[in-house]
VEXLUM-507493 format. One line per 2 residues: number of its first residue (from 1); their letters; for each residue x negated, y negated, z of N, C-alpha, C. Coordinates in nm, 4 decimals. Last residue first. Example, Ala and Ser with C-alpha at 12.3 -4.5 7.8 and 13.67 -1.06 7.14 Angstrom:
BEGIN
2> sa> -1.2850:0.2250:0.7080:-1.3670:0.1060:0.7140:-1.2900:-0.0030:0.7870  -1.3190:0.5690:0.7800:-1.2300:0.4500:0.7800:-1.3200:0.3300:0.7800
END
This chain:
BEGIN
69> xx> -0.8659:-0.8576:0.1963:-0.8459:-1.0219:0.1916:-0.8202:-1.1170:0.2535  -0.9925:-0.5656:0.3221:-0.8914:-0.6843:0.2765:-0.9150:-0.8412:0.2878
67> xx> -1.2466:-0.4166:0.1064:-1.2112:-0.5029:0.2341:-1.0722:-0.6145:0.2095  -1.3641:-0.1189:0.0179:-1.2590:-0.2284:0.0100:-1.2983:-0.3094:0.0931
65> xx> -1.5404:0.0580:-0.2034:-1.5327:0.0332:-0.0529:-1.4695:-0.1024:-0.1047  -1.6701:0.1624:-0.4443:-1.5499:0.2766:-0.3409:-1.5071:0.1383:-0.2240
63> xx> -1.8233:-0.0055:-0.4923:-1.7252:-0.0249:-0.5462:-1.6096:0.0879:-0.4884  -2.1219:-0.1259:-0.4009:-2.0612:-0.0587:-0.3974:-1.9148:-0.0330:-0.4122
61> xx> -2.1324:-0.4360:-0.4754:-2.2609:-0.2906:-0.4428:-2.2351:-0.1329:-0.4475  -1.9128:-0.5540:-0.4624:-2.0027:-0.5335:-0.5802:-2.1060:-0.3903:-0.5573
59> xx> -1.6265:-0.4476:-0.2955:-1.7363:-0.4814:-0.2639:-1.8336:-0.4325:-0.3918  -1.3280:-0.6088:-0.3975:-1.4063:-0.4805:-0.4350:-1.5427:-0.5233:-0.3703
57> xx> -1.0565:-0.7290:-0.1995:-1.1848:-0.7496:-0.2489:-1.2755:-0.6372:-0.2587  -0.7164:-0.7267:-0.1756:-0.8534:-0.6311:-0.1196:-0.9533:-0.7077:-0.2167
55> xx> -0.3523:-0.7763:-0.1232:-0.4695:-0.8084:-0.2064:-0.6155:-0.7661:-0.1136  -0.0967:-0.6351:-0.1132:-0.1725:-0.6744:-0.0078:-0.2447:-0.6823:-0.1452
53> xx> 0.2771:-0.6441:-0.1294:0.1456:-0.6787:-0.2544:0.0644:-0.6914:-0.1301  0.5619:-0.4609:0.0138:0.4902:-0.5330:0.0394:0.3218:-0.5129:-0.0837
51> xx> 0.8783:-0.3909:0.0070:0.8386:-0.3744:-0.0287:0.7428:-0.4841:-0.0201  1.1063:-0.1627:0.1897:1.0660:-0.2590:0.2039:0.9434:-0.2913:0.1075
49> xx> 1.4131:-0.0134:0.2103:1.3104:-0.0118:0.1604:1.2557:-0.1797:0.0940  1.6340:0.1737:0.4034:1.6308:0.0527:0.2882:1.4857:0.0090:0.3154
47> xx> 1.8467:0.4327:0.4971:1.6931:0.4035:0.4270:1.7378:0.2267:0.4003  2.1065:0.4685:0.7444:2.0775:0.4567:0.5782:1.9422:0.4174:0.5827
45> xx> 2.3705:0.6321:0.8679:2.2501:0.6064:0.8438:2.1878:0.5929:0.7261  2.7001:0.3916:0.9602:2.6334:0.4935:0.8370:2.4553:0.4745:0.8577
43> xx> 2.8502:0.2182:1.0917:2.7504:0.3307:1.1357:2.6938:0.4572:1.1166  2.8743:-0.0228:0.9249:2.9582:0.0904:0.9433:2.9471:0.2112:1.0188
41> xx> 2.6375:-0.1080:0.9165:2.7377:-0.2381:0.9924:2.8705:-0.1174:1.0006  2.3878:0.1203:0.9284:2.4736:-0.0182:0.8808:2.5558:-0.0781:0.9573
39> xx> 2.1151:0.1650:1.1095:2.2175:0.2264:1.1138:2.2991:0.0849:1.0398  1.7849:0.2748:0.9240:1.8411:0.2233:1.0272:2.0185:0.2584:0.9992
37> xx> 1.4430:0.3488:0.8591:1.5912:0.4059:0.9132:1.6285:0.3041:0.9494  1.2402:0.2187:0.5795:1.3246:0.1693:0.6651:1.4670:0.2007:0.7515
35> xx> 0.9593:0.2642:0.3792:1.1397:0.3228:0.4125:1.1403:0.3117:0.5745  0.7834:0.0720:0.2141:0.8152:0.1879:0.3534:0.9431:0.2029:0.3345
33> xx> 0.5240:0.0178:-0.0835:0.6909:0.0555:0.0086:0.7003:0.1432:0.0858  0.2742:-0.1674:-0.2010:0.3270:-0.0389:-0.0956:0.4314:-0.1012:-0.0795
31> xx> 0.0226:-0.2409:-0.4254:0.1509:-0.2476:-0.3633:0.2331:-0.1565:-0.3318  -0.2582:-0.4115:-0.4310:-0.2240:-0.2876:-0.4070:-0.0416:-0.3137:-0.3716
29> xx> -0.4968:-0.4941:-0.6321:-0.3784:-0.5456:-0.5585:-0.3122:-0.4033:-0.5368  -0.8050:-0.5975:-0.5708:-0.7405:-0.4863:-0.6106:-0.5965:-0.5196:-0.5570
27> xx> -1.0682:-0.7545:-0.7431:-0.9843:-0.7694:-0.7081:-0.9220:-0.6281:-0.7090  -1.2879:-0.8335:-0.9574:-1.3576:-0.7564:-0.8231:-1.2172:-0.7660:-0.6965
25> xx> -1.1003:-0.7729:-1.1887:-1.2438:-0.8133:-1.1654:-1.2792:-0.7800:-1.0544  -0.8705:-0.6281:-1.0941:-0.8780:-0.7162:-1.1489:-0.9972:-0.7574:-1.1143
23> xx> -0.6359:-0.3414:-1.0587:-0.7416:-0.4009:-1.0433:-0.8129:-0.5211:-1.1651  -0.3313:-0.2526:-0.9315:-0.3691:-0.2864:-1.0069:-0.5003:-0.3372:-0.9284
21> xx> -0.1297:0.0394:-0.8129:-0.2312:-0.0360:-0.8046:-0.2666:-0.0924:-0.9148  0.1867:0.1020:-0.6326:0.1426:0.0658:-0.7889:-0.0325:0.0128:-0.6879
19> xx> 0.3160:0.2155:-0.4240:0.3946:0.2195:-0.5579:0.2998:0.2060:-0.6956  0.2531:0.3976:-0.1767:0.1454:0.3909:-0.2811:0.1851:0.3432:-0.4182
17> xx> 0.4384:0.4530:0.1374:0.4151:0.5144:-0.0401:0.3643:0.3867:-0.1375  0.3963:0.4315:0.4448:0.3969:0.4033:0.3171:0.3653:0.4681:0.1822
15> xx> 0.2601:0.6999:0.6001:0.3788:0.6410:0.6067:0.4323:0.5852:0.4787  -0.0485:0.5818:0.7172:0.0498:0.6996:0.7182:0.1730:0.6244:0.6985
13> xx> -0.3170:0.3929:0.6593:-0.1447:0.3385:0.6979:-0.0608:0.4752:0.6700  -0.5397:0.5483:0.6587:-0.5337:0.3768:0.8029:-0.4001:0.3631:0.7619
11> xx> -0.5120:0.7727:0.4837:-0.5864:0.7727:0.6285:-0.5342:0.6028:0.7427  -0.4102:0.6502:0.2350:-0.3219:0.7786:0.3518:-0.4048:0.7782:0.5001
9> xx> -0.5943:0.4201:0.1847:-0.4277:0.4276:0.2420:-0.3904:0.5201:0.3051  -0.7960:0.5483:0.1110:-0.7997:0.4862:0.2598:-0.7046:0.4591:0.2769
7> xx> -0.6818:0.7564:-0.0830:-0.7527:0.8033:0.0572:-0.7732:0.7175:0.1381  -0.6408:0.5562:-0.2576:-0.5000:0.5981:-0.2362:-0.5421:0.7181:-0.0990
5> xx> -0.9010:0.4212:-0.3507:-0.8086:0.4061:-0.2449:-0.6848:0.4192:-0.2105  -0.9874:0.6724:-0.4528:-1.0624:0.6456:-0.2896:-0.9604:0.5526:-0.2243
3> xx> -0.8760:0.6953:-0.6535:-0.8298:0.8272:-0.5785:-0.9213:0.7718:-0.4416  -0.9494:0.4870:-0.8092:-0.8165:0.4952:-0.7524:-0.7536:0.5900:-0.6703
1> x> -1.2063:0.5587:-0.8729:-1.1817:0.4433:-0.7879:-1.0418:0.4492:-0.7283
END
């Protein structure tokens, strides 16, 4: 289950990294971080990293298949 949806992540959001999944009855919480270029207040380039929980509903019938929330 966790290798299908760490495949619909790499396929529909390139980019983000995959920090954590948890699943919960017919629940999947998924939580992703992007890295963020940008330039500081010094005009140093720097990363800073964003970090976002999306919640998905397991479809019963079939359990590979997501749908977000």
């Amino acid at each position: 289950m966790r290798s299908s949806i760490h495949t619909f992540f790499e396929k529909n959001h390139p980019g983000p990294e995959i920090v954590r999944v948890h699943f919960m009855e017919n629940k999947c919480f998924v939580q992703v971080e992007k890295q963020i270029p940008e330039y500081s207040s010094l005009g140093r380039f720097q990363f800073n990293h964003e970090t976002e929980m999306t919640e998905y509903d397991i479809i019963p019938r079939n359990r590979r298949e997501i749908a977000e929330a």
